[in-house]
PAGU-433841 format. One record per residue: residue number from 1; residue in one letter; x, y, z of N, C-alpha, C in turn. Coordinates in nm, 2 decimals. Layout:
BEGIN
+-----+-----+--------+--------+--------+--------+--------+--------+--------+--------+--------+
!   n ! res !    n.u !    n.v !    n.w !   ca.u !   ca.v !   ca.w !    c.u !    c.v !    c.w !
+-----+-----+--------+--------+--------+--------+--------+--------+--------+--------+--------+
! NUM !   A !      X !      Y !      Z !      X !      Y !      Z !      X !      Y !      Z !
...
+-----+-----+--------+--------+--------+--------+--------+--------+--------+--------+--------+
***
This chain:
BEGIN
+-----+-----+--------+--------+--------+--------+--------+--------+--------+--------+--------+
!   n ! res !    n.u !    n.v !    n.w !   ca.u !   ca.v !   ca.w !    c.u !    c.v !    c.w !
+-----+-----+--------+--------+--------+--------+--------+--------+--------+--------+--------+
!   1 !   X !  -0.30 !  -0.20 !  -0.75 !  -0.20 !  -0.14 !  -0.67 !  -0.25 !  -0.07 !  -0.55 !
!   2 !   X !  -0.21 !  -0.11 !  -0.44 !  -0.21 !  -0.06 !  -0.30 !  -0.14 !   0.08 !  -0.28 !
!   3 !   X !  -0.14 !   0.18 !  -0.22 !   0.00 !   0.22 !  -0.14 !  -0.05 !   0.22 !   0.00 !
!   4 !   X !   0.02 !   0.21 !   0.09 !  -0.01 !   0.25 !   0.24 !   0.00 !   0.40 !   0.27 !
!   5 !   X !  -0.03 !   0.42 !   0.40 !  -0.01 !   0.55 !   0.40 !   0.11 !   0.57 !   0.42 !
!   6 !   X !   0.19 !   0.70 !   0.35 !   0.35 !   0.75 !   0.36 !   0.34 !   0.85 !   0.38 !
!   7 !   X !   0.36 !   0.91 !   0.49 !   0.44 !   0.85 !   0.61 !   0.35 !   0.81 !   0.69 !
!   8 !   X !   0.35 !   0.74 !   0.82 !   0.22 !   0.69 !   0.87 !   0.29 !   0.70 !   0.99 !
!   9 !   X !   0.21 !   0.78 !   1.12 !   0.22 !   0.81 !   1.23 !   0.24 !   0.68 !   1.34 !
!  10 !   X !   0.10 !   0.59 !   1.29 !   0.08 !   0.51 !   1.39 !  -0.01 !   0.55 !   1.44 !
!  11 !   X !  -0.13 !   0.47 !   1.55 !  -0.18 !   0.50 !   1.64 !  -0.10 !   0.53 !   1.78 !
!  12 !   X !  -0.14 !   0.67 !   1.78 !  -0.09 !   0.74 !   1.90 !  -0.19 !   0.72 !   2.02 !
!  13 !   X !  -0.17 !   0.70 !   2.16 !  -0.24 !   0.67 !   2.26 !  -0.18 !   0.78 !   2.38 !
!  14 !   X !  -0.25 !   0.86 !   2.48 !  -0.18 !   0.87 !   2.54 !  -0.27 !   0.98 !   2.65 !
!  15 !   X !  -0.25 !   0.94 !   2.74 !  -0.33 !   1.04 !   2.89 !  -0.27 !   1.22 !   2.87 !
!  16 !   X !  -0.17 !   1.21 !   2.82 !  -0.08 !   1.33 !   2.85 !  -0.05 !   1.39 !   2.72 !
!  17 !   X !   0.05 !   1.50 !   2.67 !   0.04 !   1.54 !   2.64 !   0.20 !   1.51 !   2.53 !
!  18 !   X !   0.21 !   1.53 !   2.39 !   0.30 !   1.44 !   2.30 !   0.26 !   1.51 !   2.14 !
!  19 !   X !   0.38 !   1.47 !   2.10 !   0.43 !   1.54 !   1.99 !   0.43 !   1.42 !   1.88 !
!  20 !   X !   0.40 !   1.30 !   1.83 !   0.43 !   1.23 !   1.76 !   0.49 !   1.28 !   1.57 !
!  21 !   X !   0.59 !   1.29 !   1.52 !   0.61 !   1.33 !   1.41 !   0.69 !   1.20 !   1.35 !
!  22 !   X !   0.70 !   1.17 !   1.24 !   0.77 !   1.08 !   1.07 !   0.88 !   1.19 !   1.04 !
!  23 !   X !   0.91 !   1.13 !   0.97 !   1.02 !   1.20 !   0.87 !   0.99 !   1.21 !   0.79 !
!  24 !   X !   0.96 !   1.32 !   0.71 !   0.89 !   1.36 !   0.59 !   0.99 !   1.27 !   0.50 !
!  25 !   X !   0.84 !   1.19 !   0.39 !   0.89 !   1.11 !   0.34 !   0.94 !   1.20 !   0.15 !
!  26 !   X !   1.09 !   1.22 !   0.11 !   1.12 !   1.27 !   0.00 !   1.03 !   1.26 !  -0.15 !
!  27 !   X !   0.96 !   1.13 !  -0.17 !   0.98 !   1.13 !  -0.26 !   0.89 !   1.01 !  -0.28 !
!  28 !   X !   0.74 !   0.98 !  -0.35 !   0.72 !   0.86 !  -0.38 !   0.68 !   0.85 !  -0.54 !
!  29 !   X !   0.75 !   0.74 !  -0.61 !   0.71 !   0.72 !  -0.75 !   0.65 !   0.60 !  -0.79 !
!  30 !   X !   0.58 !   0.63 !  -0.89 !   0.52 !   0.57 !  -0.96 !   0.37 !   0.58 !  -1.04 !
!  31 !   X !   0.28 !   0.54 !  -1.07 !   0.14 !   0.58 !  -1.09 !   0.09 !   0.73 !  -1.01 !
!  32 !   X !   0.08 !   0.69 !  -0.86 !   0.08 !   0.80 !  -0.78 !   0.22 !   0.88 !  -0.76 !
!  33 !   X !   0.28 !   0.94 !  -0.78 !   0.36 !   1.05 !  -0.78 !   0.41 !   1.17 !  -0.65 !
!  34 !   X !   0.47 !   1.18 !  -0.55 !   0.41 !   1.32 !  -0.44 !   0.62 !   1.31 !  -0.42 !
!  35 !   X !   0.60 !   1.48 !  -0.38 !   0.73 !   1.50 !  -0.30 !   0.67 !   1.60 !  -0.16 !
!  36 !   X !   0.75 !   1.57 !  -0.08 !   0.75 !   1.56 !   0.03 !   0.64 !   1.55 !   0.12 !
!  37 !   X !   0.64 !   1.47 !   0.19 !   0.51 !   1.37 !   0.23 !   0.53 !   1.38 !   0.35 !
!  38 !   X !   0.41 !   1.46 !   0.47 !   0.48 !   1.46 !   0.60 !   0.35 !   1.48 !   0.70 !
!  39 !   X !   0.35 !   1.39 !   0.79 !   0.26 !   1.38 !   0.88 !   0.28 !   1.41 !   1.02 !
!  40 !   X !   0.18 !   1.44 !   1.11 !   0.19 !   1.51 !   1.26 !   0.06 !   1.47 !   1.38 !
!  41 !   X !   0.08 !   1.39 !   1.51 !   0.00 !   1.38 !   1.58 !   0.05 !   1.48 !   1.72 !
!  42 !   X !  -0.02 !   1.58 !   1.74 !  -0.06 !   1.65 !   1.85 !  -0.14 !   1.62 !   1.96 !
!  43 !   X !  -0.12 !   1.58 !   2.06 !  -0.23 !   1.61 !   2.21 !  -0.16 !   1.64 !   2.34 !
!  44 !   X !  -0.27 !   1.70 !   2.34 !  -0.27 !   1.80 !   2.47 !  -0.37 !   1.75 !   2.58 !
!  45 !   X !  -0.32 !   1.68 !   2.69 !  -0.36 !   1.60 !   2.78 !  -0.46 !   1.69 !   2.85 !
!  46 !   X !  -0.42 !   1.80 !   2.94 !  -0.47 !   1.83 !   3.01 !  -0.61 !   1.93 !   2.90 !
!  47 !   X !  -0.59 !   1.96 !   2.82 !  -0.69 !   2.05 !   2.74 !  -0.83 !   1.94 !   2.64 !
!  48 !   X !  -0.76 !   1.83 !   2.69 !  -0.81 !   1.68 !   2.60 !  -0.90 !   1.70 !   2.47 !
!  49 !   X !  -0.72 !   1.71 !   2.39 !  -0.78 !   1.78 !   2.23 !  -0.64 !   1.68 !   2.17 !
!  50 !   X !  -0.67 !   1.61 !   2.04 !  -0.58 !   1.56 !   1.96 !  -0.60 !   1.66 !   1.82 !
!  51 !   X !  -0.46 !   1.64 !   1.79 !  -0.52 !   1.70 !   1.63 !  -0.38 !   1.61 !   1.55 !
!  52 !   X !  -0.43 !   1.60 !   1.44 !  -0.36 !   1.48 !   1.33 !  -0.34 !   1.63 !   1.22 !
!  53 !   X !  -0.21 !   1.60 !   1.17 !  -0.20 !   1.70 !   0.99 !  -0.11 !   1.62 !   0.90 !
!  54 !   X !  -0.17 !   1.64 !   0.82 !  -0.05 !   1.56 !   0.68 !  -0.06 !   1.64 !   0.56 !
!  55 !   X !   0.02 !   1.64 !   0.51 !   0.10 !   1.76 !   0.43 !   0.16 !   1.67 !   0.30 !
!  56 !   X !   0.17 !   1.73 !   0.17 !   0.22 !   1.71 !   0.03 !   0.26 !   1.81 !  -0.01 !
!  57 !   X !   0.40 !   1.83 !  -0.07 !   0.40 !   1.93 !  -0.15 !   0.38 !   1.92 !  -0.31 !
!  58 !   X !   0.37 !   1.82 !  -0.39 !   0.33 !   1.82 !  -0.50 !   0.28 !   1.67 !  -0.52 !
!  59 !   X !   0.19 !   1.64 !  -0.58 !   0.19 !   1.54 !  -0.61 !   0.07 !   1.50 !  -0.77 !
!  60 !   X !   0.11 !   1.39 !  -0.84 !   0.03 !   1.36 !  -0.93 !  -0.02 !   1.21 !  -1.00 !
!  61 !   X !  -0.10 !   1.23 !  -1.02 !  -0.21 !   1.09 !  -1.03 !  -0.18 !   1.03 !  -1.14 !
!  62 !   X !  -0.10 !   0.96 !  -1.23 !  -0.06 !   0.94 !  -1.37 !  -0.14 !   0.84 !  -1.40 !
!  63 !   X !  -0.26 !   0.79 !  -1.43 !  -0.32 !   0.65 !  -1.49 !  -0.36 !   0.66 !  -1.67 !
!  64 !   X !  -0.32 !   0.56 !  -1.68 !  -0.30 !   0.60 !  -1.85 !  -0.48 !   0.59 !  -1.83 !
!  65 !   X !  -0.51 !   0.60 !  -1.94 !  -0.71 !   0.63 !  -2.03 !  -0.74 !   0.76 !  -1.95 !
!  66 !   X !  -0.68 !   0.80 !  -1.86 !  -0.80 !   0.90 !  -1.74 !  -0.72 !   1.01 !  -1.75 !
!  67 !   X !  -0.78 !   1.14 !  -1.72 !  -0.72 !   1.26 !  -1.72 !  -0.61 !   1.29 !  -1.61 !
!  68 !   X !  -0.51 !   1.29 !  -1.62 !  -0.37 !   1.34 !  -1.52 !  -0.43 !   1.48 !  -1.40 !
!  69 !   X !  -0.43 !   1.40 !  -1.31 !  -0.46 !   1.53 !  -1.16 !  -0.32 !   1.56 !  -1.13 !
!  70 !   X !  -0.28 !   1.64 !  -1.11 !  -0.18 !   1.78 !  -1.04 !  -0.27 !   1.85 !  -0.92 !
!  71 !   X !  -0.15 !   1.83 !  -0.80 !  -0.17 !   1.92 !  -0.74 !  -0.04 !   1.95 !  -0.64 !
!  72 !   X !  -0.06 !   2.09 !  -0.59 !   0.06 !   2.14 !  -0.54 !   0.02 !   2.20 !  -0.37 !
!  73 !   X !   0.08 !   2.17 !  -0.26 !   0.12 !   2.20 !  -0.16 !  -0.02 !   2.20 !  -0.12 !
!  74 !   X !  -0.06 !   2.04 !  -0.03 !  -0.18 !   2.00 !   0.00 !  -0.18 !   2.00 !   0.15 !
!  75 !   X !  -0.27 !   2.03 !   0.25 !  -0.24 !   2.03 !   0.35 !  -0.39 !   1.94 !   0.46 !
!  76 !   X !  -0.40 !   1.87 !   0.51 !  -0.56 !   1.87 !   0.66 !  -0.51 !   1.86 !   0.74 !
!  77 !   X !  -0.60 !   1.88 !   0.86 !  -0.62 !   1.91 !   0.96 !  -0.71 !   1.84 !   1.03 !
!  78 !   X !  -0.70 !   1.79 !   1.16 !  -0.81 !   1.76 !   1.16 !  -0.78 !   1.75 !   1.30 !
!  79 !   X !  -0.90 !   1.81 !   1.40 !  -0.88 !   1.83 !   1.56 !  -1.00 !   1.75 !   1.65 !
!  80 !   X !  -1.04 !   1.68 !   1.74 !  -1.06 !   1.64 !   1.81 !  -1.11 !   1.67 !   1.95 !
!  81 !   X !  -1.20 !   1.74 !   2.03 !  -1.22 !   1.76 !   2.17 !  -1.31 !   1.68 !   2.19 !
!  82 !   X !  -1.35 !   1.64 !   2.37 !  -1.44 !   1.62 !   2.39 !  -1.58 !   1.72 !   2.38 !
!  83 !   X !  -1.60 !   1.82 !   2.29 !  -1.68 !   1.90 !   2.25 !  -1.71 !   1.89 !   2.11 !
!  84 !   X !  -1.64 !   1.76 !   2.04 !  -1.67 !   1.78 !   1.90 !  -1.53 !   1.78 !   1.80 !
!  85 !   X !  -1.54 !   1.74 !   1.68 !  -1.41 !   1.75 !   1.63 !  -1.45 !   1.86 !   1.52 !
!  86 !   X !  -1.34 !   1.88 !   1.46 !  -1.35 !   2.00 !   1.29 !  -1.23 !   1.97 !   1.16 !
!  87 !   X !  -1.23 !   2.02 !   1.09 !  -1.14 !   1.95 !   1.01 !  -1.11 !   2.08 !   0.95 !
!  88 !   X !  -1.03 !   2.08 !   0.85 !  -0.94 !   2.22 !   0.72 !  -0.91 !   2.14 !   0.66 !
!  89 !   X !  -0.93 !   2.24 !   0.49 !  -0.81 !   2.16 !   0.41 !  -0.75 !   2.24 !   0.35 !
!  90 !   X !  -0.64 !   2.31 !   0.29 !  -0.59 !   2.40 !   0.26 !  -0.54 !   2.33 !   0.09 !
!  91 !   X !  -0.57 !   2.39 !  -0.03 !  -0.48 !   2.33 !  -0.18 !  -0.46 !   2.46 !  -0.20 !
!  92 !   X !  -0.34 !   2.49 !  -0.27 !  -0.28 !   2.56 !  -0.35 !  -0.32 !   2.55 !  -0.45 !
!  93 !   X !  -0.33 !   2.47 !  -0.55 !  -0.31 !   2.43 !  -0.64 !  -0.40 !   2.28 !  -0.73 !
!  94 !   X !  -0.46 !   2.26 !  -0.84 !  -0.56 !   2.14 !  -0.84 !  -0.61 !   2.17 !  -1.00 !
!  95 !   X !  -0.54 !   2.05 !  -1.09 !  -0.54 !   2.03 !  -1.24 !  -0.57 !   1.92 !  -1.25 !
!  96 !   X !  -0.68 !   1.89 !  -1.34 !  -0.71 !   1.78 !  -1.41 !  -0.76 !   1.78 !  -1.57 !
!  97 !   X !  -0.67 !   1.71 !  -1.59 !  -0.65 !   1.68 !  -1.75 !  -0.55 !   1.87 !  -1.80 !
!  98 !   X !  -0.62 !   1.91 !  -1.85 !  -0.66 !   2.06 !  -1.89 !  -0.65 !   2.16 !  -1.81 !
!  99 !   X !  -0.80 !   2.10 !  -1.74 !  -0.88 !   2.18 !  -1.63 !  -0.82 !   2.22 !  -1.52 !
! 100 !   X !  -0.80 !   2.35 !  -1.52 !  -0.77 !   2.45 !  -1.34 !  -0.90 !   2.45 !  -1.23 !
! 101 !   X !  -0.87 !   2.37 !  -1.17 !  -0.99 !   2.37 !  -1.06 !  -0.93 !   2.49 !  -0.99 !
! 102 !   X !  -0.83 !   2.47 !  -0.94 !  -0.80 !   2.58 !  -0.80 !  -0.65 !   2.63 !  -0.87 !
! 103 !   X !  -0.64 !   2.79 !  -0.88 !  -0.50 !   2.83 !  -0.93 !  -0.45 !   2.90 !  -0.78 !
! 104 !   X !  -0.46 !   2.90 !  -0.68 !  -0.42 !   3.02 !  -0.61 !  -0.44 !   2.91 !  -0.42 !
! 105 !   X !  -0.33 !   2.91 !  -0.33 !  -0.39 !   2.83 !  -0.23 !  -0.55 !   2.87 !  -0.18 !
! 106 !   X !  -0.66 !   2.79 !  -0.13 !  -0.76 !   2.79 !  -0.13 !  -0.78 !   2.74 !   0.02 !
! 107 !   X !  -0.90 !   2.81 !   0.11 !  -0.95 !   2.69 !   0.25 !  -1.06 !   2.66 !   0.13 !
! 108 !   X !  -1.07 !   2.53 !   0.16 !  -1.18 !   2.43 !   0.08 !  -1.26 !   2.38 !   0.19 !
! 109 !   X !  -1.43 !   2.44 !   0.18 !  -1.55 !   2.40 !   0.24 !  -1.55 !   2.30 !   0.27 !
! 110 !   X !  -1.60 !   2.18 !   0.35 !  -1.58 !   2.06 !   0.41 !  -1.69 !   1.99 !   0.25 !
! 111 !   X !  -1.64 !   1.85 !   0.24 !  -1.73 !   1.79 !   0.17 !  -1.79 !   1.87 !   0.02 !
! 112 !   X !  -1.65 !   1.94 !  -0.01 !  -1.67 !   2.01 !  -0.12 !  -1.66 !   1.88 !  -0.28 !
! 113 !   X !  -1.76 !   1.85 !  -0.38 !  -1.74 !   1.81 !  -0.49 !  -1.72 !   1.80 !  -0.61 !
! 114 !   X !  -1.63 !   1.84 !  -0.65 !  -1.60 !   1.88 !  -0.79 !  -1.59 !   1.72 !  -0.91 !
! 115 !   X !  -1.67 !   1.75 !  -0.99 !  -1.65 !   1.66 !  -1.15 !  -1.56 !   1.71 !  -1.24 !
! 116 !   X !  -1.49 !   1.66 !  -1.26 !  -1.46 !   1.67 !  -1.42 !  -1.40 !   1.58 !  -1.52 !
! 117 !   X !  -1.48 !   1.56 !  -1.60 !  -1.50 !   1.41 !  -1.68 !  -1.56 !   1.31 !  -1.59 !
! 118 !   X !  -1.48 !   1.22 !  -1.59 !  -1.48 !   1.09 !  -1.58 !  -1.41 !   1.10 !  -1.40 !
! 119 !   X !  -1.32 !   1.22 !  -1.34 !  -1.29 !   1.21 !  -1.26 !  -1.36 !   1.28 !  -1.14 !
! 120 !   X !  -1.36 !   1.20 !  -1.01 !  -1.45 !   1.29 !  -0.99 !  -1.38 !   1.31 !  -0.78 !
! 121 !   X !  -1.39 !   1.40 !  -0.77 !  -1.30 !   1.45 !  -0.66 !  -1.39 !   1.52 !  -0.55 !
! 122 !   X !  -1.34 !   1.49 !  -0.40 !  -1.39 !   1.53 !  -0.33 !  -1.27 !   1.59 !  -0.22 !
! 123 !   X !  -1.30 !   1.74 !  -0.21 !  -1.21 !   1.79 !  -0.15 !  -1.26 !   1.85 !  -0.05 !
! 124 !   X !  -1.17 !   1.83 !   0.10 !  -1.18 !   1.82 !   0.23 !  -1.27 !   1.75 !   0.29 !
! 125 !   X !  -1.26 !   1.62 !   0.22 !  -1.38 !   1.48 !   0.28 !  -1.31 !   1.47 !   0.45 !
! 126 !   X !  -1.48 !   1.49 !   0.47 !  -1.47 !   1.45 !   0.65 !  -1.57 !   1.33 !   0.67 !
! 127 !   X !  -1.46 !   1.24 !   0.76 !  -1.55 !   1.13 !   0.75 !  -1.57 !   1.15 !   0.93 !
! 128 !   X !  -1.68 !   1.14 !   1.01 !  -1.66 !   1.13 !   1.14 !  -1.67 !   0.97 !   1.20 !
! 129 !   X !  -1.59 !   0.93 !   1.28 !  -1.62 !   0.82 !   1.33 !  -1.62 !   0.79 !   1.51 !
! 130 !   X !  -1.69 !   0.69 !   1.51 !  -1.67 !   0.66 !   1.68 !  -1.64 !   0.56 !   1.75 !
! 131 !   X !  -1.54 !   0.43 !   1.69 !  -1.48 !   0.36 !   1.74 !  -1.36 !   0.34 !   1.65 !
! 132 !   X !  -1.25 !   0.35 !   1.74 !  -1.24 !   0.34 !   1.87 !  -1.27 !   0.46 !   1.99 !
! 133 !   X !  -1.24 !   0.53 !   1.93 !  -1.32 !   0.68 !   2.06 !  -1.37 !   0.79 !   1.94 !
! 134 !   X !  -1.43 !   0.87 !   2.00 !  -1.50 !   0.99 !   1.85 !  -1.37 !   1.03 !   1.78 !
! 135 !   X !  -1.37 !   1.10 !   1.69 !  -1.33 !   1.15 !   1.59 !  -1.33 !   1.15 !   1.43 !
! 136 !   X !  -1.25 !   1.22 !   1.41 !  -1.28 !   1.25 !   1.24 !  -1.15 !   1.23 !   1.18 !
! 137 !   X !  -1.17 !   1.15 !   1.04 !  -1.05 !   1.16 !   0.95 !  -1.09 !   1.30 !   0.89 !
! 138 !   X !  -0.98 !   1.36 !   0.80 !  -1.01 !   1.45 !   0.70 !  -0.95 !   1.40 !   0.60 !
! 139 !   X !  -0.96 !   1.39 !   0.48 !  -0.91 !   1.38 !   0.31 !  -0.92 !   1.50 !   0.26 !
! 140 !   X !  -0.78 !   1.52 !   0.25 !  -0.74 !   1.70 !   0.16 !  -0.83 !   1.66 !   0.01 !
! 141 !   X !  -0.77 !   1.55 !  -0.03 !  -0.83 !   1.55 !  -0.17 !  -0.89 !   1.38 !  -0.18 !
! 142 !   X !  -0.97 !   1.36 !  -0.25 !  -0.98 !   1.20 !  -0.24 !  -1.03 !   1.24 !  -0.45 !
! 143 !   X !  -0.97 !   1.10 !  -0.47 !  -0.97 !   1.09 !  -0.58 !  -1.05 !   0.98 !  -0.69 !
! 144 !   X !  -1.18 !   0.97 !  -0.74 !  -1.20 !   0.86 !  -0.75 !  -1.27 !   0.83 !  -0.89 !
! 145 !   X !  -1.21 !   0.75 !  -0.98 !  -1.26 !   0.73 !  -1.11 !  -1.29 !   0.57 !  -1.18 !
! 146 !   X !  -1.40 !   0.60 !  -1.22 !  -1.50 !   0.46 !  -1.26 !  -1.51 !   0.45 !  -1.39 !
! 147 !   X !  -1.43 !   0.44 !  -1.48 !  -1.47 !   0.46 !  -1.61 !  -1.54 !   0.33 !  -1.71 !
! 148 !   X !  -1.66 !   0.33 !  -1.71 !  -1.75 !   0.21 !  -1.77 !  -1.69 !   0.07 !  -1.67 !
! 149 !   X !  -1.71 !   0.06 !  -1.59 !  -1.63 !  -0.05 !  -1.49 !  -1.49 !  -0.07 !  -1.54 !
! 150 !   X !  -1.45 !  -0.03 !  -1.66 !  -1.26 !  -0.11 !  -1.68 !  -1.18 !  -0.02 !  -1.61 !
! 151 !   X !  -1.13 !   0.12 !  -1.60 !  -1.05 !   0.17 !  -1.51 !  -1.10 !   0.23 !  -1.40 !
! 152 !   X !  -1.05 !   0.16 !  -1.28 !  -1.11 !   0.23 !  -1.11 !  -1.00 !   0.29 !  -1.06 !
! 153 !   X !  -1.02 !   0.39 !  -1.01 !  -0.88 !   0.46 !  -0.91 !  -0.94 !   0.48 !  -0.80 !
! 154 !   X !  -0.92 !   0.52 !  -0.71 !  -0.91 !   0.55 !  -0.60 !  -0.80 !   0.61 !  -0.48 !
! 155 !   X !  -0.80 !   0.71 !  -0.51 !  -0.68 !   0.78 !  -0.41 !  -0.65 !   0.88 !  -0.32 !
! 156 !   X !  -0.63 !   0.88 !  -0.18 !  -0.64 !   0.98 !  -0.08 !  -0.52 !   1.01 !  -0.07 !
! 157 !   X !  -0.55 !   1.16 !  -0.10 !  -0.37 !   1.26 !  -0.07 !  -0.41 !   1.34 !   0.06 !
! 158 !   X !  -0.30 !   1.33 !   0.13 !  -0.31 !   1.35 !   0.26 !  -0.40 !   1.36 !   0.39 !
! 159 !   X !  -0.44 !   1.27 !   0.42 !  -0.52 !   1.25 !   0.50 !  -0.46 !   1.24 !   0.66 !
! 160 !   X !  -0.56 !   1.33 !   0.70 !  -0.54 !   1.32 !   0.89 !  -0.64 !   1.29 !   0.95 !
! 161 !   X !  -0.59 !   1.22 !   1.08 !  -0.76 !   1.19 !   1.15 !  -0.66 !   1.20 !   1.32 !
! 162 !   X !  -0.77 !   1.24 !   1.38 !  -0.79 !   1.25 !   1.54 !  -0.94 !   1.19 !   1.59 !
! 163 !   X !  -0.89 !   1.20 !   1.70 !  -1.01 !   1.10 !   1.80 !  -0.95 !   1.13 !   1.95 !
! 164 !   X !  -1.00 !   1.10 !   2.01 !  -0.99 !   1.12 !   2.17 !  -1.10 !   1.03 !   2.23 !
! 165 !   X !  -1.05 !   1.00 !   2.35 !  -1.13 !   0.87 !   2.43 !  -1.15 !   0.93 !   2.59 !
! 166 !   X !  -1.26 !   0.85 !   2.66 !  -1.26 !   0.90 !   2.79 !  -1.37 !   1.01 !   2.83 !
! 167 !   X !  -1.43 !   1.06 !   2.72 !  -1.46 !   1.18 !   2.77 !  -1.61 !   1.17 !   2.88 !
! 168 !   X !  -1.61 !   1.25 !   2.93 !  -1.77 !   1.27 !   3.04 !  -1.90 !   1.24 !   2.94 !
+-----+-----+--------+--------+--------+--------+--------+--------+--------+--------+--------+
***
């Protein structure tokens, strides 16, 4: 099973200065689970800074053999200058199986790794890249389980990325 990203901005391009927003998407079901799903591209021409955010308010990971991840009101960030980019990730909330990772909303350290079991999570993954112009994705949560090679998951809940081109 695929999902694409929901809601998906698009690549935004632009000299000037723009607001690109989706319509938060209500509701997605199935295996993966989320209500309200909502993404945001910002830049500011003259300050030559993008910043990307995408937002969940609940969502959950249902794969039968593997422990059920919950989590509630997920947020990244992720900004862009020609001085360097930075990223946030903000959870409320973050269950697996049993297990309370996070009871209370949380800023979560960049490239923060948490195990448990079989599941194994990385929260506020920053990936930086440089083509097409610098920047960074951020992954509020990335989800990923290998159990003896028969069950693989793999899944990123809200992820934002910025980049900017041109710079000196």
């Amino acid at each position: 099973m695929n999902i694409v990203p929901t809601p998906d901005t698009g690549f935004v391009s632009t000299a000037g200065s723009s607001t690109t927003a989706t319509p938060c998407v209500a509701r997605l079901n199935g295996l993966v689970g989320a209500r309200v799903l909502c993404a945001n591209v910002t830049t500011d021409g003259p300050a030559g800074r993008s910043t990307g955010s995408a937002s969940v308010d609940d969502t959950t990971v249902a794969i039968a053999t593997i422990p059920t991840v919950r989590l509630g009101a997920v947020q990244s960030t992720s900004t862009t200058t020609c001085a360097g980019s930075s990223g946030t990730t903000t959870i409320a909330y973050l269950k697996v199986g049993s297990t309370v990772v996070i009871a209370q909303p949380t800023s979560i350290a960049p490239n923060t790794q948490v195990n448990v079991g079989v599941v194994k999570l990385v929260l506020n993954e920053q990936i930086p890249f440089s083509t097409p112009g610098d920047g960074l994705t951020v992954n509020a949560v990335h989800v990923a389980v290998n159990v003896l090679g028969v069950v693989t998951a793999n899944v990123v809940v809200a992820s934002s990325e910025s980049d900017i081109g041109n710079c000196p």
